[in-house]
C-alpha positions in Angstrom: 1.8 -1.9 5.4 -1.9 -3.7 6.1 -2.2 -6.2 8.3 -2.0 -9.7 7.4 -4.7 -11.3 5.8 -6.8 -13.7 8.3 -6.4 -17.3 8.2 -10.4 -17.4 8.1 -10.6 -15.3 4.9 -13.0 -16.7 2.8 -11.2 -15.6 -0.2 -7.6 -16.1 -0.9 -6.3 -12.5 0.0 -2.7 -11.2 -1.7 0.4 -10.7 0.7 0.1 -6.9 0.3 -3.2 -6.9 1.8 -4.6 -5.0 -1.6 -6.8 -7.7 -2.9 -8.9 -10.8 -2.3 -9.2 -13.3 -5.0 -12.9 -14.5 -6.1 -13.1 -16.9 -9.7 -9.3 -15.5 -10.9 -10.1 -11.8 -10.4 -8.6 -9.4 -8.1 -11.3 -6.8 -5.9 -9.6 -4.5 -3.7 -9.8 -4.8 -0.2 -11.1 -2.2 2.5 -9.1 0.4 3.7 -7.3 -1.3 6.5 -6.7 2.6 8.4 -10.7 2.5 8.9 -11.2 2.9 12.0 -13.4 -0.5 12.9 -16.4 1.3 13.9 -17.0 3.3 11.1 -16.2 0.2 9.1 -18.7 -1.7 10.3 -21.1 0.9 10.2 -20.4 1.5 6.0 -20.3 -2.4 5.7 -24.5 -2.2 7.4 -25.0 0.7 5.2 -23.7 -1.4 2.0 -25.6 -4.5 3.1 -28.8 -2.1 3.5 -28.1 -0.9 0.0 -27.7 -4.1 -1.6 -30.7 -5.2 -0.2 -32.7 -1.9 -1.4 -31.5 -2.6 -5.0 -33.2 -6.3 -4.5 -36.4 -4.8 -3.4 -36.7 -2.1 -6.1 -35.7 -4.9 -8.8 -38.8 -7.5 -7.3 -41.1 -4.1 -7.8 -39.5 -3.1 -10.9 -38.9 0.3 -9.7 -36.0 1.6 -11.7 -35.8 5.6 -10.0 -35.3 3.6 -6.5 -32.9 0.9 -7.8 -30.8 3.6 -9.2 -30.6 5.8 -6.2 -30.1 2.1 -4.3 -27.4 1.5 -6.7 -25.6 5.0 -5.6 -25.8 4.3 -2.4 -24.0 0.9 -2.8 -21.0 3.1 -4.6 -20.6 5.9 -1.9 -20.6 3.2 0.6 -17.8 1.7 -1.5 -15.8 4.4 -2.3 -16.0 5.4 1.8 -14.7 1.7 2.3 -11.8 2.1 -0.1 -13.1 -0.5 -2.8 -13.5 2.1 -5.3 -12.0 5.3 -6.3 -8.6 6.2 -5.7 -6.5 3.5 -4.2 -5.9 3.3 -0.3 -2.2 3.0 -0.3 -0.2 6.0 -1.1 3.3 3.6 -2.5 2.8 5.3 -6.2 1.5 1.1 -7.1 -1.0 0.5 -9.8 -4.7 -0.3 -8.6 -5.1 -3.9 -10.3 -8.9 -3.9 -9.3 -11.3 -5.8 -11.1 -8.3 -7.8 -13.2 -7.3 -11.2 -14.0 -4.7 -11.9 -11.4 -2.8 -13.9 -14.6 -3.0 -10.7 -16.3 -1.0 -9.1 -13.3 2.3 -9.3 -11.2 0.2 -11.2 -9.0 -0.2 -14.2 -11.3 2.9 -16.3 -10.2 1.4 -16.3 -6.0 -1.6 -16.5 -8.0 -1.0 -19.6 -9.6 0.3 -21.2 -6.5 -3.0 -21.0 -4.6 -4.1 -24.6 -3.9 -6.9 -25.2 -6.4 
């Protein structure tokens, strides 16, 4: 089972641990097994990625803003965010979904507004 979600989570975050909650749609959470060292370093290498997809937008460079764009995805699929899903329970992945459209909606719809 993941650890609880933090209280200082700035997105509501499900009780499993799977997903956080941003505008009524679930995105899964990181792998909570990563060790936090190599977490943090594929959170800097996302971060650097996103940024690189900025830069080659603003110079309208679309060969680097692809390759940019890769680099954002292995860095998510190494966090766990994409791909196949973390947990090995047999549970559907619910990523990218309407939490109403989901058997989260009822904790869901008792999230303070």
């Amino acid at each position: 089972m993941p650890p609880p979600a933090r209280a200082d989570a700035p997105f509501p975050v499900t009780p499993d641990g799977r997903y956080f909650v941003v505008r009524g749609r679930l995105w899964r959470c990181s792998d909570p097994t990563l060790p936090e060292a190599e977490r943090t370093r594929l959170v800097a290498e996302l971060m650097r990625a996103r940024s690189a997809i900025r830069r080659a937008r603003d110079r309208a460079d679309r060969d680097e803003e692809r390759a940019a764009r890769s680099r954002v995805h292995a860095a998510k699929l190494a966090l766990g965010e994409r791909g196949p899903p973390w947990w090995d329970d047999g549970a559907p992945d619910y990523n990218r979904r309407l939490a109403r459209n989901t058997p989260y909606r009822d904790w869901h719809a008792a999230l303070p507004p």
